[in-house]
N, CA and C atoms as an extended XYZ file, in Angstrom:
384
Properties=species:S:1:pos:R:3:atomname:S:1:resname:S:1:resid:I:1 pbc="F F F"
N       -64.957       17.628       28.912 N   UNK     1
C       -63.779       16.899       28.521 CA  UNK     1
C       -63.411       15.863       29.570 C   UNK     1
N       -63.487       16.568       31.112 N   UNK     2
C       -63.140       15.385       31.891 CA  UNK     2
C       -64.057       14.450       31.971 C   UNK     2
N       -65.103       14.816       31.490 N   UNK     3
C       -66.387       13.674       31.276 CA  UNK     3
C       -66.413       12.028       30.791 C   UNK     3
N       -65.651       12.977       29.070 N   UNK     4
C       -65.735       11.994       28.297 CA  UNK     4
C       -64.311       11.131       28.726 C   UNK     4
N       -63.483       11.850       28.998 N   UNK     5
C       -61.899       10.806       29.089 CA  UNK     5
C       -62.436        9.798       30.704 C   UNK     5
N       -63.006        9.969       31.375 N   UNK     6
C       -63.806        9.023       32.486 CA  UNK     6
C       -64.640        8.156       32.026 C   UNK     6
N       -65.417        8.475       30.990 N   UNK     7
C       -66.495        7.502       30.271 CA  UNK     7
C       -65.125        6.141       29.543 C   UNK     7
N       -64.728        7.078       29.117 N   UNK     8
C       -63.593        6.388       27.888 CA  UNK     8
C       -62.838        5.246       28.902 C   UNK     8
N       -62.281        5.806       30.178 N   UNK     9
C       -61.224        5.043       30.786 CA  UNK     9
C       -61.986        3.996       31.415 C   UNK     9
N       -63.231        4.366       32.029 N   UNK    10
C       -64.266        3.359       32.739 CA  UNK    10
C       -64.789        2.026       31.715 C   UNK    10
N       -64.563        2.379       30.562 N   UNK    11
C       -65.217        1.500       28.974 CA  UNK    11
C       -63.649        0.896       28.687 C   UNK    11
N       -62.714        1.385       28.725 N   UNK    12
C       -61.279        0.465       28.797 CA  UNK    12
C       -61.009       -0.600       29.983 C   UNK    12
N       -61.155       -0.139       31.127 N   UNK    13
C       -60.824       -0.707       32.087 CA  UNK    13
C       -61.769       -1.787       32.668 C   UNK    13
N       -63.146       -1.279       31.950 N   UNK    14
C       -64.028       -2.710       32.145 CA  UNK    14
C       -63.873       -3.560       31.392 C   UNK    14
N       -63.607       -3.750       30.020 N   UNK    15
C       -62.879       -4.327       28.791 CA  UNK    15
C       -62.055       -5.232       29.599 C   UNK    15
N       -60.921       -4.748       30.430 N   UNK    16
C       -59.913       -5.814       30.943 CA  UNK    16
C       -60.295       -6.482       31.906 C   UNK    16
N       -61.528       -6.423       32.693 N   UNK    17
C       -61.918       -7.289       33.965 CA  UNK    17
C       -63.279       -8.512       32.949 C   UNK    17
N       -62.377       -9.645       33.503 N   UNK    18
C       -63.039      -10.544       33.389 CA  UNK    18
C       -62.874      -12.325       33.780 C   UNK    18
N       -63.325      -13.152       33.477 N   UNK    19
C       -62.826      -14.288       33.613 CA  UNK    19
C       -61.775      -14.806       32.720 C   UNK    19
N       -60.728      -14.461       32.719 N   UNK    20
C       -60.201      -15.128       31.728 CA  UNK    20
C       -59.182      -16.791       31.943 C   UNK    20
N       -58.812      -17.249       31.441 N   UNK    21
C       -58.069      -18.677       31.572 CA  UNK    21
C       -56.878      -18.453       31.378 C   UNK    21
N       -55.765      -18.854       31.216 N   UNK    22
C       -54.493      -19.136       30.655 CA  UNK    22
C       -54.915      -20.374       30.160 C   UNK    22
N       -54.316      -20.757       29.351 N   UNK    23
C       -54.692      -22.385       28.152 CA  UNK    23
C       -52.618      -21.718       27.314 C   UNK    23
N       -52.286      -22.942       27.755 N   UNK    24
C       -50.597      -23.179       27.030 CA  UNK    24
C       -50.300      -24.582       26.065 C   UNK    24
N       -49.700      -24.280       25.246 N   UNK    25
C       -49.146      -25.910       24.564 CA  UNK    25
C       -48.027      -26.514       25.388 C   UNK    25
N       -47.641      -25.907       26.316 N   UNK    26
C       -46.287      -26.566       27.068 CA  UNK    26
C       -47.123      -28.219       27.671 C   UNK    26
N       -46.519      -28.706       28.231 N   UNK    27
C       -46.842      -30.170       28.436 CA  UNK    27
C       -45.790      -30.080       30.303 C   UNK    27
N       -46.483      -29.999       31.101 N   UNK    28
C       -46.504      -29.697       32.286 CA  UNK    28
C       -45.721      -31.461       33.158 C   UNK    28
N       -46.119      -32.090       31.843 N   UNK    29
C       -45.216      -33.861       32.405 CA  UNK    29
C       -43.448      -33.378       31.849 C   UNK    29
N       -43.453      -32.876       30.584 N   UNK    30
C       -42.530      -33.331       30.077 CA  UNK    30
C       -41.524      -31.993       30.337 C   UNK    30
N       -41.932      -30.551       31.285 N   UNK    31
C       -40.978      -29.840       32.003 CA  UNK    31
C       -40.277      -30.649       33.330 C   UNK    31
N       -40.856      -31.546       34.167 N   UNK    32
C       -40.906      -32.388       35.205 CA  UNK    32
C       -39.474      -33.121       34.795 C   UNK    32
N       -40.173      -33.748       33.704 N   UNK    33
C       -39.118      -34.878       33.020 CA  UNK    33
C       -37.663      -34.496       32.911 C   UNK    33
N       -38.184      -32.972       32.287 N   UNK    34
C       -36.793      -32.356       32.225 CA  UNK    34
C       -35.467      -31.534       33.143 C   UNK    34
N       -36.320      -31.281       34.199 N   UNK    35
C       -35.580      -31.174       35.428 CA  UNK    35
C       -35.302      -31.396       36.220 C   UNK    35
N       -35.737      -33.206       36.062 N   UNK    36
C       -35.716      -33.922       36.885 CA  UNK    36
C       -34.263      -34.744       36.869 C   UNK    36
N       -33.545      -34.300       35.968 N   UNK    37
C       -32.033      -34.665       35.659 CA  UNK    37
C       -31.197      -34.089       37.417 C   UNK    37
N       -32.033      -32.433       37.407 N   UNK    38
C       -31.191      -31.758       38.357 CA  UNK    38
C       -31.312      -32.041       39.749 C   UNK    38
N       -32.168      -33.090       40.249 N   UNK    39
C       -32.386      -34.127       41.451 CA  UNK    39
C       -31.219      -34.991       41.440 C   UNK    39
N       -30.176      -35.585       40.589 N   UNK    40
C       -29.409      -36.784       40.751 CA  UNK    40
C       -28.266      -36.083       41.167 C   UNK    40
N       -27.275      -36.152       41.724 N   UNK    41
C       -25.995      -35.493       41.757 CA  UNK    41
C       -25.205      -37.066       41.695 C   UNK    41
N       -24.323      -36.266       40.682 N   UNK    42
C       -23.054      -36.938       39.985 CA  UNK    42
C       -21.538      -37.084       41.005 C   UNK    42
N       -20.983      -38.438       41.059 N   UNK    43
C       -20.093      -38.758       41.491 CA  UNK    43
C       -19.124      -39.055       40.408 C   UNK    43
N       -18.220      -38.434       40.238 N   UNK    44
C       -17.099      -38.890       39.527 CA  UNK    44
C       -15.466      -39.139       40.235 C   UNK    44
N       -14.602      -39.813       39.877 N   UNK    45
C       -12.903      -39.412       39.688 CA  UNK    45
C       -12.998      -39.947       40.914 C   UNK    45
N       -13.628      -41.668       41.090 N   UNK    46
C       -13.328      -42.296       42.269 CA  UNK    46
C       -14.121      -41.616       43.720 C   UNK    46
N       -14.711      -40.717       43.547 N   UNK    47
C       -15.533      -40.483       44.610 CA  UNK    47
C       -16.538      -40.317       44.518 C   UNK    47
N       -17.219      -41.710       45.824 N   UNK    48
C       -18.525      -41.817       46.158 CA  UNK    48
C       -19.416      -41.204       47.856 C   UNK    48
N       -20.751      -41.116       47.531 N   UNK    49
C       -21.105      -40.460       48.791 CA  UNK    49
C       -20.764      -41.059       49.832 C   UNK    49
N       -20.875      -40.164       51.001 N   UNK    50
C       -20.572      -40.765       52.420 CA  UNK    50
C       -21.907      -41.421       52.642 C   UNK    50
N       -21.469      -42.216       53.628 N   UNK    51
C       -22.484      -42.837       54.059 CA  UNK    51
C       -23.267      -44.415       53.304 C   UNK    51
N       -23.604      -45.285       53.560 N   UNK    52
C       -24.615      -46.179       52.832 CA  UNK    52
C       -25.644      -45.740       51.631 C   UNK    52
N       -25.626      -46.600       50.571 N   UNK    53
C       -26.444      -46.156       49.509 CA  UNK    53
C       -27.017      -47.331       48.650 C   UNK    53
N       -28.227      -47.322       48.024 N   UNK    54
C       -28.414      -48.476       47.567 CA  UNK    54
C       -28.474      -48.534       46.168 C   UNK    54
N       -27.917      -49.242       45.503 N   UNK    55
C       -27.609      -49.617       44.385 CA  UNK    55
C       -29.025      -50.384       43.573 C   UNK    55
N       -29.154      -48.844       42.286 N   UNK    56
C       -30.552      -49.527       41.825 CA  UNK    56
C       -30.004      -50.343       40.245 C   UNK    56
N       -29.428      -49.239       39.800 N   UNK    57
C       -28.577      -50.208       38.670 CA  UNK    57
C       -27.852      -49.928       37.927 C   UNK    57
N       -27.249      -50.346       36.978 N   UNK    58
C       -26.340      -49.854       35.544 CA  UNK    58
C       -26.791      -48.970       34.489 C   UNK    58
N       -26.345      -47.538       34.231 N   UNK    59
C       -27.424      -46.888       33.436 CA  UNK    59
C       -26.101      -46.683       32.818 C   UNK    59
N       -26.353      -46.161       31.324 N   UNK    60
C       -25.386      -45.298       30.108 CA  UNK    60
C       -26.331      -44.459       29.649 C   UNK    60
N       -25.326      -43.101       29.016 N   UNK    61
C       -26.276      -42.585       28.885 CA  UNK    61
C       -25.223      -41.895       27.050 C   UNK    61
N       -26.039      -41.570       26.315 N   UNK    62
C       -25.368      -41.550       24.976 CA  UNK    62
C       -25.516      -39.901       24.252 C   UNK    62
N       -24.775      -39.963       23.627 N   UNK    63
C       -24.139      -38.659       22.762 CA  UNK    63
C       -23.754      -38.908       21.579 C   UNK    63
N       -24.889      -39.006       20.065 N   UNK    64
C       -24.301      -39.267       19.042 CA  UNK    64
C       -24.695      -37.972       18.001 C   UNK    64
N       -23.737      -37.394       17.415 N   UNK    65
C       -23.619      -36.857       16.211 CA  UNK    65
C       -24.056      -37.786       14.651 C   UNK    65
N       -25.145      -37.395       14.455 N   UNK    66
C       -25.700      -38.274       13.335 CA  UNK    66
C       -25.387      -37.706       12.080 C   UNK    66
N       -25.197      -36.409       11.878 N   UNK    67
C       -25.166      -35.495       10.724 CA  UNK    67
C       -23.869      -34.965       10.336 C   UNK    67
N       -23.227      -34.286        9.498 N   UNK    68
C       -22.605      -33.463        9.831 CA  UNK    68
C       -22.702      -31.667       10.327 C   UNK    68
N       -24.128      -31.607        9.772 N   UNK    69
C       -24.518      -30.671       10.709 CA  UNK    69
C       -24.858      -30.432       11.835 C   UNK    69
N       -25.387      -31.514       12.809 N   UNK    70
C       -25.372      -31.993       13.972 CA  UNK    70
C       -24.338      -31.279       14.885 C   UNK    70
N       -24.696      -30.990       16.564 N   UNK    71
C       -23.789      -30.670       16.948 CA  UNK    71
C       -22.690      -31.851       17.207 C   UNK    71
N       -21.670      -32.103       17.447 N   UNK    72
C       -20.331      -32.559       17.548 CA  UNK    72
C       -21.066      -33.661       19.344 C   UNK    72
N       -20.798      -34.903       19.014 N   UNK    73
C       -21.137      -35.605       20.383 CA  UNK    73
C       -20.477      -34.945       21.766 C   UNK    73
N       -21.323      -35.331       22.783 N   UNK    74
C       -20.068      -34.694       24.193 CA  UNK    74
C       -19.940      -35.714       25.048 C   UNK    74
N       -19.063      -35.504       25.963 N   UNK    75
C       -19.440      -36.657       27.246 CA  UNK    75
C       -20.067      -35.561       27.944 C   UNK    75
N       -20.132      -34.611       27.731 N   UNK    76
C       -21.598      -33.520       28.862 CA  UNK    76
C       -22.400      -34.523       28.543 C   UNK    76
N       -23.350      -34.296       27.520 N   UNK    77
C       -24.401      -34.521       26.989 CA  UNK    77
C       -24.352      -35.893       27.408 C   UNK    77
N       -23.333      -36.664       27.693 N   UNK    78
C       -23.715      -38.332       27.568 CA  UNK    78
C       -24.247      -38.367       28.731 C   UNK    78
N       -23.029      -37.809       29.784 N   UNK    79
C       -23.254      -37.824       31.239 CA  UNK    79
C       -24.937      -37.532       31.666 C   UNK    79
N       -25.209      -36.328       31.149 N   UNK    80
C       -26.952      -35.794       31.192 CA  UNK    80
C       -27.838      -37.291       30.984 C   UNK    80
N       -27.602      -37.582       29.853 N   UNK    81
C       -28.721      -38.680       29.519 CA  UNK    81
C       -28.585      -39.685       30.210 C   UNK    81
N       -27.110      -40.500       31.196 N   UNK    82
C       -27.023      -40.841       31.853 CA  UNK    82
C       -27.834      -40.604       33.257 C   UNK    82
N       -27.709      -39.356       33.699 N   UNK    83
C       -28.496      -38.936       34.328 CA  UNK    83
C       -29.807      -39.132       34.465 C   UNK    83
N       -30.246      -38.766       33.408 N   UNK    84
C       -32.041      -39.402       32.981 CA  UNK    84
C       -32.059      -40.414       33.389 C   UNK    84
N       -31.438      -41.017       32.795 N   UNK    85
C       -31.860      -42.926       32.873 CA  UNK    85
C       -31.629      -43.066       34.495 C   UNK    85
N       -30.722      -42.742       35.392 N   UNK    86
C       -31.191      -42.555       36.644 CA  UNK    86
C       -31.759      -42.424       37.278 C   UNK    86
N       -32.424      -41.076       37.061 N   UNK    87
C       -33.563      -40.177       37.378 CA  UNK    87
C       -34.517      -41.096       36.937 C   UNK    87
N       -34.978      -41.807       36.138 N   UNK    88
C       -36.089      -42.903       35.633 CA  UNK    88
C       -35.934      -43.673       36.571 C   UNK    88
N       -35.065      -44.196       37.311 N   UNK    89
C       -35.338      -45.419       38.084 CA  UNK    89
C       -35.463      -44.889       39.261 C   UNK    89
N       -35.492      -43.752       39.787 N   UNK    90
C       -35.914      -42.895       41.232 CA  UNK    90
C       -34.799      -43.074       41.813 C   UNK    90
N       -33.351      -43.296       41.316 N   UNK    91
C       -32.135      -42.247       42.031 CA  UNK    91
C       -32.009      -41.480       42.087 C   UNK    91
N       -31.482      -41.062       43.049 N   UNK    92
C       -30.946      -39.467       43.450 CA  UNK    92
C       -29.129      -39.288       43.180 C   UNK    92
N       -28.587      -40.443       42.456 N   UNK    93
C       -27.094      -39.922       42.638 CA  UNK    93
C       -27.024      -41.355       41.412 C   UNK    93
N       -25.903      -40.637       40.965 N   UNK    94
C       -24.823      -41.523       39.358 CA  UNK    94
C       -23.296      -41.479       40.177 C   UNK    94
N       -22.996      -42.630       40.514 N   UNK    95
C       -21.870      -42.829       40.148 CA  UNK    95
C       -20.958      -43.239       38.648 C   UNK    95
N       -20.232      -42.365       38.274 N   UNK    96
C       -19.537      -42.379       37.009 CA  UNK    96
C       -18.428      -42.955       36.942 C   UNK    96
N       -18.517      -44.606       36.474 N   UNK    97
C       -17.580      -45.455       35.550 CA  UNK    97
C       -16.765      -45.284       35.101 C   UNK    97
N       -17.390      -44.636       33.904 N   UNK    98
C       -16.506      -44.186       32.979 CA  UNK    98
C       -16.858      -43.806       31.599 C   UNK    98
N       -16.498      -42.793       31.039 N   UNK    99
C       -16.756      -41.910       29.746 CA  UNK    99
C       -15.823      -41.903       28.714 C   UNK    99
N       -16.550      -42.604       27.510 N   UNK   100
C       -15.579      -42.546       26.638 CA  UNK   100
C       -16.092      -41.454       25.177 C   UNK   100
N       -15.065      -40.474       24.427 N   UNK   101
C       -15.623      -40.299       23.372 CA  UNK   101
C       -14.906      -40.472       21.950 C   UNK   101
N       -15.880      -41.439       20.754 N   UNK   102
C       -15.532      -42.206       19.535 CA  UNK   102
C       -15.372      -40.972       18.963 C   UNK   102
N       -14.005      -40.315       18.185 N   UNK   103
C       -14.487      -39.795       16.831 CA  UNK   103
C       -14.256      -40.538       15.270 C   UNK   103
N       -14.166      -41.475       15.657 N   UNK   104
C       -14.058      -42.105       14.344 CA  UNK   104
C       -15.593      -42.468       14.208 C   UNK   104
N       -16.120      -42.216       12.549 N   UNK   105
C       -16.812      -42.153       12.474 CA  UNK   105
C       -17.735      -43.767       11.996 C   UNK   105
N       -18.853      -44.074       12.023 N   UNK   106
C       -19.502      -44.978       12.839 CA  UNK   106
C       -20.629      -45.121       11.406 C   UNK   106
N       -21.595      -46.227       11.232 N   UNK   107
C       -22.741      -46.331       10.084 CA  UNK   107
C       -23.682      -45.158       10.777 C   UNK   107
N       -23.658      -45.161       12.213 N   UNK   108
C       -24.779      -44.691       12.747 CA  UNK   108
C       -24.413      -43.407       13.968 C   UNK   108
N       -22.937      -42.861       13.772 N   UNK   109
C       -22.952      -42.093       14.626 CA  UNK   109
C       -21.201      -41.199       13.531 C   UNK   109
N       -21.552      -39.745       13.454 N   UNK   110
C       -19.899      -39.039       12.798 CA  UNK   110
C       -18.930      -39.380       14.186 C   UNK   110
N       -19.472      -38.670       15.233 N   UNK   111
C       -18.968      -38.796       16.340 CA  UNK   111
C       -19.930      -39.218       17.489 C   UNK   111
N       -19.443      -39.582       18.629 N   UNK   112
C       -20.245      -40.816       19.551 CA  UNK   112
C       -19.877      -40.527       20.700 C   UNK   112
N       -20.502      -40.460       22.070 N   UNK   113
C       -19.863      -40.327       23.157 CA  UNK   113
C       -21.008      -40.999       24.356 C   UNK   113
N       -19.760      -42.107       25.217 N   UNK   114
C       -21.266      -42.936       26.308 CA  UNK   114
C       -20.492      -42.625       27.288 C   UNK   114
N       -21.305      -42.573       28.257 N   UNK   115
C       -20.927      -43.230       29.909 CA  UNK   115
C       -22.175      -43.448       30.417 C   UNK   115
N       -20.892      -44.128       31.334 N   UNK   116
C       -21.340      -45.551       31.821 CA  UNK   116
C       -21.331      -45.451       33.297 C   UNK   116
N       -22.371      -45.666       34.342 N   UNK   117
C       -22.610      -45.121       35.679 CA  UNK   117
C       -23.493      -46.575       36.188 C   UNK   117
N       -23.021      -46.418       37.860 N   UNK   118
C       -24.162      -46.619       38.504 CA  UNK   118
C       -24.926      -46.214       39.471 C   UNK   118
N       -26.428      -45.688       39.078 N   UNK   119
C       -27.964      -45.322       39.956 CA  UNK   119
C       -27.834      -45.702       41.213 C   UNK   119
N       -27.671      -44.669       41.530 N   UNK   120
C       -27.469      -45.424       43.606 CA  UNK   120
C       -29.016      -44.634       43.993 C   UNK   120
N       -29.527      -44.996       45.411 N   UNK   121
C       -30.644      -44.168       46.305 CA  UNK   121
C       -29.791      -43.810       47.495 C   UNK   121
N       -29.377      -42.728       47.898 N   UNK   122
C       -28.956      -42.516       49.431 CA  UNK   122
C       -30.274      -42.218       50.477 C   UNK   122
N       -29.562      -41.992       51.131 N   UNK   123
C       -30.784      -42.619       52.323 CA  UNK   123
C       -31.570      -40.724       52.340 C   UNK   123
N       -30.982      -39.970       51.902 N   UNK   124
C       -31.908      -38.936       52.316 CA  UNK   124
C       -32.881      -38.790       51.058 C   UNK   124
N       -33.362      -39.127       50.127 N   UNK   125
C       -34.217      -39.388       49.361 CA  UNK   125
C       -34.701      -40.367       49.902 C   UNK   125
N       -35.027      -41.595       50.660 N   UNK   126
C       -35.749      -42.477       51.148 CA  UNK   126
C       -36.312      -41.739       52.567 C   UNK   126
N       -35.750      -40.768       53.096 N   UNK   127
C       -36.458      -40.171       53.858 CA  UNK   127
C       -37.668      -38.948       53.673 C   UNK   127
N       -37.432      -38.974       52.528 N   UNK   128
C       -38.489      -37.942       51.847 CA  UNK   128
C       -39.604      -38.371       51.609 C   UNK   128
């Protein structure tokens, strides 16, 4: 008996040794893309970083409710995509303008929400 349950476990356990791969559908650019929002830090309510910073440019970033099933626009969500568009031009920081949100409803949006920032570089991302 202890024979066969050794034959048995030695014939399982060789079963699991081998070369195997991992192979995924995830897209290894477009996780990057996506957390690359959490590199910018946000300035709002009149305050900007200490220190010198360089000004890359004018970004908005948008929040539209197209449906009525759709979730409801945000200025989160605007602020985020704002963010992106930052993060695209290799800032590290949004200064925030200003955020507005439409609920009157629109040809192309039920509800609507932008802000409006500008992409700075501070100097400790240029030291990196």
């Amino acid at each position: 008996m202890k024979k066969t349950i050794f034959i048995i476990s030695t014939l399982l356990l060789s079963g699991c040794a081998g070369d195997y791969a991992f192979h995924s559908n995830l897209d290894g650019e477009a996780i990057d893309n996506y957390f690359k929002v959490g590199d910018v830090v946000v300035y709002q309510n009149n305050q900007h970083p200490t220190g010198a910073y360089e000004l890359k440019s004018l970004v908005e970033g948008e929040s539209c409710q197209e449906k009525p099933n759709d979730v409801p626009a945000s200025i989160a969500d605007a602020r985020t995509n704002a963010r992106r568009a930052a993060a695209e031009l290799g800032a590290n920081g949004l200064i925030i303008k200003s955020c507005v949100l439409f609920e009157e409803a629109t040809n192309a949006c039920i509800t609507n929400a932008i802000c409006i920032g500008q992409a700075i570089l501070t100097p400790e991302a240029k030291a990196e």
